[in-house]
C-alpha positions as CSV (number, residue, x, y, z in Angstrom):
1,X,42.6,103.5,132.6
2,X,44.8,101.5,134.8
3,X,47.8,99.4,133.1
4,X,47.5,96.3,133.2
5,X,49.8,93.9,135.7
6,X,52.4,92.1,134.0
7,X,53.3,88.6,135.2
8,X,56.7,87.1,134.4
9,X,57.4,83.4,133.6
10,X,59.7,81.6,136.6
11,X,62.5,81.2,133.6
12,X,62.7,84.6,133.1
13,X,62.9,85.7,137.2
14,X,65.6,82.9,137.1
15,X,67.2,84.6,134.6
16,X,67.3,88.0,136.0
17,X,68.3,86.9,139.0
18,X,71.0,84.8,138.4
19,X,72.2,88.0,136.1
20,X,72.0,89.9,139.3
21,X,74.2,87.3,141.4
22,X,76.6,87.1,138.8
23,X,77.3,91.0,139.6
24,X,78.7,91.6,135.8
25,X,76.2,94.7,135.7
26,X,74.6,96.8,137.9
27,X,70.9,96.6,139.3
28,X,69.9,99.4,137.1
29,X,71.3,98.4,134.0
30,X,69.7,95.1,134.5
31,X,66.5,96.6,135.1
32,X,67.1,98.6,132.2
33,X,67.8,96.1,129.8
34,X,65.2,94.0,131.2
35,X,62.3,96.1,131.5
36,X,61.9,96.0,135.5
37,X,62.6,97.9,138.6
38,X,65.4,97.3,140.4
39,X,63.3,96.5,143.5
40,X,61.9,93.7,141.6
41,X,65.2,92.5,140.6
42,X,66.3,92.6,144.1
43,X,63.6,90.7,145.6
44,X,64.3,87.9,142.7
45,X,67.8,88.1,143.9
46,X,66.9,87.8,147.6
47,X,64.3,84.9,147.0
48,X,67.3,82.8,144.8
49,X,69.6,83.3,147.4
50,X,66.9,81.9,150.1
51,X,65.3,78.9,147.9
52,X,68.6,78.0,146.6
53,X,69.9,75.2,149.6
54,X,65.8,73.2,148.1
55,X,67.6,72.8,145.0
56,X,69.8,70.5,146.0
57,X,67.3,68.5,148.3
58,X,66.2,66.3,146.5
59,X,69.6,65.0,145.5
60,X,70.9,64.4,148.8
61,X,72.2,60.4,149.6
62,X,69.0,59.6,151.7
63,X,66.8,60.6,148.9
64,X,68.9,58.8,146.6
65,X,68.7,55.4,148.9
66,X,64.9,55.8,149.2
67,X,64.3,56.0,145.7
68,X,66.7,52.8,144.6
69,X,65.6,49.5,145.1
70,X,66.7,47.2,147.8
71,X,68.7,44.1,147.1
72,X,66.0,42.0,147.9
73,X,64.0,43.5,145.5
74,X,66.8,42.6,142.9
């Protein structure tokens, strides 16, 4: 019988992933202590890296403008 396909939570890809930017241990002892493959962890790592300029987004001054009222509206 086939094993069934795990699925991991968003917090713990973050996790990993930010484990395997930090560079404090290798891709294999990550996955070791982990419980994944290092492919996995490098495709976490790679998707981080990509996604990571979104984050900030939202923050940006023009966002910031749109979302506070104007002084009429005061």
């Amino acid at each position: 019988m086939a094993r069934k396909r795990r699925a991991f939570s968003t917090v713990f890809k973050a996790k990993v992933a930010l484990d395997a930017i930090k560079g404090l241990k290798t891709s294999a002892e990550l996955a070791k202590s982990h419980g994944v493959r290092t492919t996995q962890i490098a495709l976490w790592k790679k998707q981080l890296a990509d996604d990571a300029a979104s984050i900030f987004e939202a923050s940006s001054p023009k966002a910031e403008k749109a979302d506070s009222p104007s002084e009429d509206e005061l």
